[in-house]
C-alpha positions in Angstrom: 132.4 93.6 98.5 130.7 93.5 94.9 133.6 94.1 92.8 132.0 96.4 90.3 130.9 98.7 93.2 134.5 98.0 94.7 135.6 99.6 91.2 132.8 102.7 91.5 134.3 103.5 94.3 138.0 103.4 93.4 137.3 105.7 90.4 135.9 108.0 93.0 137.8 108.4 95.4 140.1 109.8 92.3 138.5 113.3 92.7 136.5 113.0 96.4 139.7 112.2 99.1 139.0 111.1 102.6 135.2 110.5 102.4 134.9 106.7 101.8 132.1 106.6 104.0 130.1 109.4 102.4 130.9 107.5 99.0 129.4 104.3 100.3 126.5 105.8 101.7 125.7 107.4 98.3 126.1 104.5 96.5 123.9 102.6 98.3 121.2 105.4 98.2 121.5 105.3 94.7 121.3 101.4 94.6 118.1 101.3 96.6 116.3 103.8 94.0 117.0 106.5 96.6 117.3 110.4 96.2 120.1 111.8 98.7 120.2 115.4 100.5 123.8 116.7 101.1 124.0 119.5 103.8 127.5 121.0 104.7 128.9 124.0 104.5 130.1 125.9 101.3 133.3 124.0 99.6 132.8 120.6 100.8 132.7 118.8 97.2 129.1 118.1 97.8 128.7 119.1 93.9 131.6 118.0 93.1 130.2 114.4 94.7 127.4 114.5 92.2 128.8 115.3 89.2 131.8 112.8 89.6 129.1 109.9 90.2 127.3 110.8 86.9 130.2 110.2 84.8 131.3 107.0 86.6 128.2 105.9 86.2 128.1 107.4 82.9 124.5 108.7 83.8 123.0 112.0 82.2 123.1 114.8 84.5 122.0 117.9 84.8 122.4 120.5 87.2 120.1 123.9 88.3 121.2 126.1 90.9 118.4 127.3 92.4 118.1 130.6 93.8 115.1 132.7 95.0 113.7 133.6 91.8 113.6 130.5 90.4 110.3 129.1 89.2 108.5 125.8 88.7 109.2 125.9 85.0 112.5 126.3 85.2 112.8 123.3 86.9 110.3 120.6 85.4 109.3 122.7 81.6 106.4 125.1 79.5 104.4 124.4 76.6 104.3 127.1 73.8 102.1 127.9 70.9 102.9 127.2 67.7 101.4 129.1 65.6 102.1 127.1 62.4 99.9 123.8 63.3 97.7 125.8 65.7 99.1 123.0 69.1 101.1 123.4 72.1 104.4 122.1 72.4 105.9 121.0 75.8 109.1 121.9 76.2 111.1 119.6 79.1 112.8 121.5 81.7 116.5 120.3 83.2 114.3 117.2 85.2 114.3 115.1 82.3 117.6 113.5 83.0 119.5 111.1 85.0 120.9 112.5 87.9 119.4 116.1 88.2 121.7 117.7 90.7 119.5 120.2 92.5 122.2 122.7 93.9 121.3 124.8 97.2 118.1 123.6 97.2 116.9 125.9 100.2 117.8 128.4 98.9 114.6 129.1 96.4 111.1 129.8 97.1 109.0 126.6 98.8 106.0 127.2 95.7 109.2 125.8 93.6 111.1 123.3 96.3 107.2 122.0 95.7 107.5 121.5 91.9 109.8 118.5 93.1 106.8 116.3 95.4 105.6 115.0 92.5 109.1 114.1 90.5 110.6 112.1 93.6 107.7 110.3 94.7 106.5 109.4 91.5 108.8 110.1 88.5 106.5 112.3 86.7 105.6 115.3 85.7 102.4 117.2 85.4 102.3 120.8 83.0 98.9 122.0 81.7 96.4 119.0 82.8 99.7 116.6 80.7 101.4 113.7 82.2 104.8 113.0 81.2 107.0 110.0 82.4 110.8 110.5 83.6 113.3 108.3 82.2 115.1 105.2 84.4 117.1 105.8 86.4 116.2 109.0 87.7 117.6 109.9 90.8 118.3 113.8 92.8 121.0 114.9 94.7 120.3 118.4 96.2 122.9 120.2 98.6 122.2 122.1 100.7 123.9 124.7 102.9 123.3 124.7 106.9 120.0 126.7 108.0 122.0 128.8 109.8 123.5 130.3 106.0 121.9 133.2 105.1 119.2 133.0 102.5 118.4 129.8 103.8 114.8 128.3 104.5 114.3 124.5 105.5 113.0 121.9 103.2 109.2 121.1 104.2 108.9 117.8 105.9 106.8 116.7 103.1 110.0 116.9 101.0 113.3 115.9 103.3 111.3 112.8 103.7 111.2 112.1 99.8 114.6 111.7 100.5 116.2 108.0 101.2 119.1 109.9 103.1 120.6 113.1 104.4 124.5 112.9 104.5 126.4 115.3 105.7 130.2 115.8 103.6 132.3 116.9 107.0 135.6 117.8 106.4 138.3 115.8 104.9 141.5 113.8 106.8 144.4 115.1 107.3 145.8 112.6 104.8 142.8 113.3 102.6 143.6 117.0 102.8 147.1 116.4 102.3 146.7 114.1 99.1 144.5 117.0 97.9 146.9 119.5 97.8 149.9 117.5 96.4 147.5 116.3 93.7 146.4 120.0 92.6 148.5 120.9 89.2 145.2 123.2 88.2 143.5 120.3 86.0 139.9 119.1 86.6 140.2 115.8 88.6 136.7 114.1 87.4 138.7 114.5 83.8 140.3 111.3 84.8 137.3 109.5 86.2 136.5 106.5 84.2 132.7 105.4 83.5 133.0 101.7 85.2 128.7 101.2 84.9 126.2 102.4 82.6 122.4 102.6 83.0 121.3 99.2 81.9 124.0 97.9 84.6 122.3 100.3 87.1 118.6 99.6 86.2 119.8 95.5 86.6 121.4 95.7 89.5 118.3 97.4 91.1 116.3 94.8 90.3 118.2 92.3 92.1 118.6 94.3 95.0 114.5 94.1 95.0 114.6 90.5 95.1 116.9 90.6 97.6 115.0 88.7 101.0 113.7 90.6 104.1 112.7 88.0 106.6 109.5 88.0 108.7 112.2 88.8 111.4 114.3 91.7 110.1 110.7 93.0 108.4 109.2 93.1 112.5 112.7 94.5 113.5 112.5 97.2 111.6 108.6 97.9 112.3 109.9 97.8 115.8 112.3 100.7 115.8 109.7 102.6 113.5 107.4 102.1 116.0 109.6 103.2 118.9 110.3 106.7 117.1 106.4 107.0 117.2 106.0 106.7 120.7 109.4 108.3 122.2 108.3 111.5 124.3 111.5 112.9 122.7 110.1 113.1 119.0 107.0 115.0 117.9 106.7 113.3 114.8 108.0 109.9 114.1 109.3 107.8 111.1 106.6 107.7 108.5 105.6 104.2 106.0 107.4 105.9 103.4 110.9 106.1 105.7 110.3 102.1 107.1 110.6 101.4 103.1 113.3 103.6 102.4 115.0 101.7 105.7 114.7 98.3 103.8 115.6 98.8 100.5 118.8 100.7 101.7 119.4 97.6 104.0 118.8 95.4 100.8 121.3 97.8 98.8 123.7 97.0 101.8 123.3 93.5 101.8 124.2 93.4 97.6 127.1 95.5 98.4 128.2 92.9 100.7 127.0 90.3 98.1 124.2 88.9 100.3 121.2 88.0 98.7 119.3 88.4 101.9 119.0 91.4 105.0 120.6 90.7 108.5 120.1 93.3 111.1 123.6 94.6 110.8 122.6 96.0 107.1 119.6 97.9 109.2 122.4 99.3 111.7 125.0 100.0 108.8 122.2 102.4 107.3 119.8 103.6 109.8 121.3 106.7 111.0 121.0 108.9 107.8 117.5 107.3 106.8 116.0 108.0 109.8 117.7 111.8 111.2 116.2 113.9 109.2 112.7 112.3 109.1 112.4 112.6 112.9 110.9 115.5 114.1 112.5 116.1 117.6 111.3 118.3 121.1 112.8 121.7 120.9 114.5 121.1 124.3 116.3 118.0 122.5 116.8 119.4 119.5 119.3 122.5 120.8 121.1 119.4 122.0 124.6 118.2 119.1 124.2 115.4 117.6 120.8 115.1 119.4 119.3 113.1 116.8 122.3 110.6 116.1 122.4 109.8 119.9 118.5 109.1 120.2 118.7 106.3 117.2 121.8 105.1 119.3 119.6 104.6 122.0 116.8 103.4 120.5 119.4 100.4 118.8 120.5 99.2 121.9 116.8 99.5 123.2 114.7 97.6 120.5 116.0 93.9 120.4 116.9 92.4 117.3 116.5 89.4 115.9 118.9 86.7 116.5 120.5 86.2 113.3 124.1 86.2 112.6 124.0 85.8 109.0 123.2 82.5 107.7 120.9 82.2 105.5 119.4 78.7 106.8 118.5 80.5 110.1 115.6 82.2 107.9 
């Protein structure tokens, strides 16, 4: 494993106990220029999660919990008269950061869950006919609680599939539980996190990742299983252009973790379930089935043949 994201990691797991797998997965979102969804139930660390990363990453970050009266300009900013030199003044809203932690997400209105479209697809942000660019890297992590919470709506497909990955916290261990407790003497654990990257470490290491190669082969692989969620009489509405890119550059984030400089298809396989679950749009028979969605990419893996490449580079 890349030893700086081996050292991420290890200052993580300082605060976040027995989710090493829900680290990883986060990491790499955030590697392949991702924006991640996190839906658990209340008092999972999902916040906790987000605003450990920022500081061992040493990232801005800002946080808005969103509730049912918030409004677009809370989120992105206003302009203002001035009255002294007769101009308007924009004033940025909590966007203009980092990491912008948006906290229960389903919780607000969808006129302001829309204010976002336009800030993940394209980092920018339109108020009053003005264009204003987001600073790199600029990444969201939004929690949300299940559907089933009250006050809850869901996310418009438009927007859950701006987001690289949904990851769901789950409860921790027993040992991760138990180190938990024992570790409790009423301090704030992400006081001892350490900041092991910084953004210019970030913004290079996303560049590489970009160079990283996708083969003819693992490019038509992953086509393949797109394809096969278009066609499947199990799923209304398939995985869209914008997911089969979000598939690949998490693969290529896998691949750097794993200090390849090219994709395989175990990288697609290693990532594929939380790219493609909540982008596919399943039968309401199917979807009143657990874990319905996990199974069907299951299936479609061992259905879809993959290339024959075990991870040489020269078999390219």
């Amino acid at each position: 494993m890349n030893k700086e994201i081996e050292m991420l990691i290890k200052e993580i797991k300082k605060v976040i106990k027995g989710k090493d797998d829900v680290i990883l997965e986060v990491i790499t979102a955030i590697l392949g220029s991702g924006h991640i969804l996190l839906e658990d139930n209340p008092g999972l660390g999902k916040t906790t999660l987000a605003k450990t990363l920022s500081k061992a990453m040493s990232l801005n970050q800002k946080r808005i919990q969103f509730t049912p009266d918030t409004m677009p300009s809370d989120i992105l900013g206003f302009s203002i008269y001035e009255q002294n030199n007769n101009s308007m003044k924009f004033i940025k809203g909590p966007v203009f950061t980092n990491i912008l932690l948006a906290d229960e997400l389903n919780r607000t209105s969808s006129k302001t869950q829309a204010a976002l479209l336009e800030v993940m697809a394209e980092q920018t942000v339109t108020v009053d006919n003005n264009t204003y660019m987001l600073e790199e890297p600029f990444i969201v992590i939004a929690t949300q609680n299940p559907i089933t919470s009250g006050g809850t709506q869901q996310l418009p497909d438009s927007q859950l599939d701006r987001f690289m990955v949904k990851i769901s916290m789950g409860y921790p261990d027993e040992a991760g539980q138990v180190e938990m407790l024992i570790e409790d003497d009423g301090s704030n654990p992400i006081d001892q996190v350490k900041a092991v990257l910084n953004k210019e470490k970030l913004i290079n290491m996303r560049k590489n990742i970009s160079k990283i190669t996708l083969s003819t082969q693992v490019a038509t692989y992953i086509a393949r299983l797109c394809d096969y969620t278009r066609n499947s009489e199990d799923i209304l509405c398939g995985i869209s252009p914008r997911g089969a890119k979000a598939l690949a550059n998490m693969a290529k984030a896998n691949a750097f973790i794993e200090e390849r400089d090219y994709v395989i298809p175990k990288d697609i396989k290693d990532v594929i379930v939380n790219v493609f679950k909540h982008r596919m749009i399943l039968t309401p028979s199917l979807r009143r089935e657990k874990d319905a969605a996990v199974n069907l990419i299951e299936k479609m893996l061992q259905e879809v043949k993959e290339p024959s490449i075990t991870g040489n580079k020269e078999e390219y």
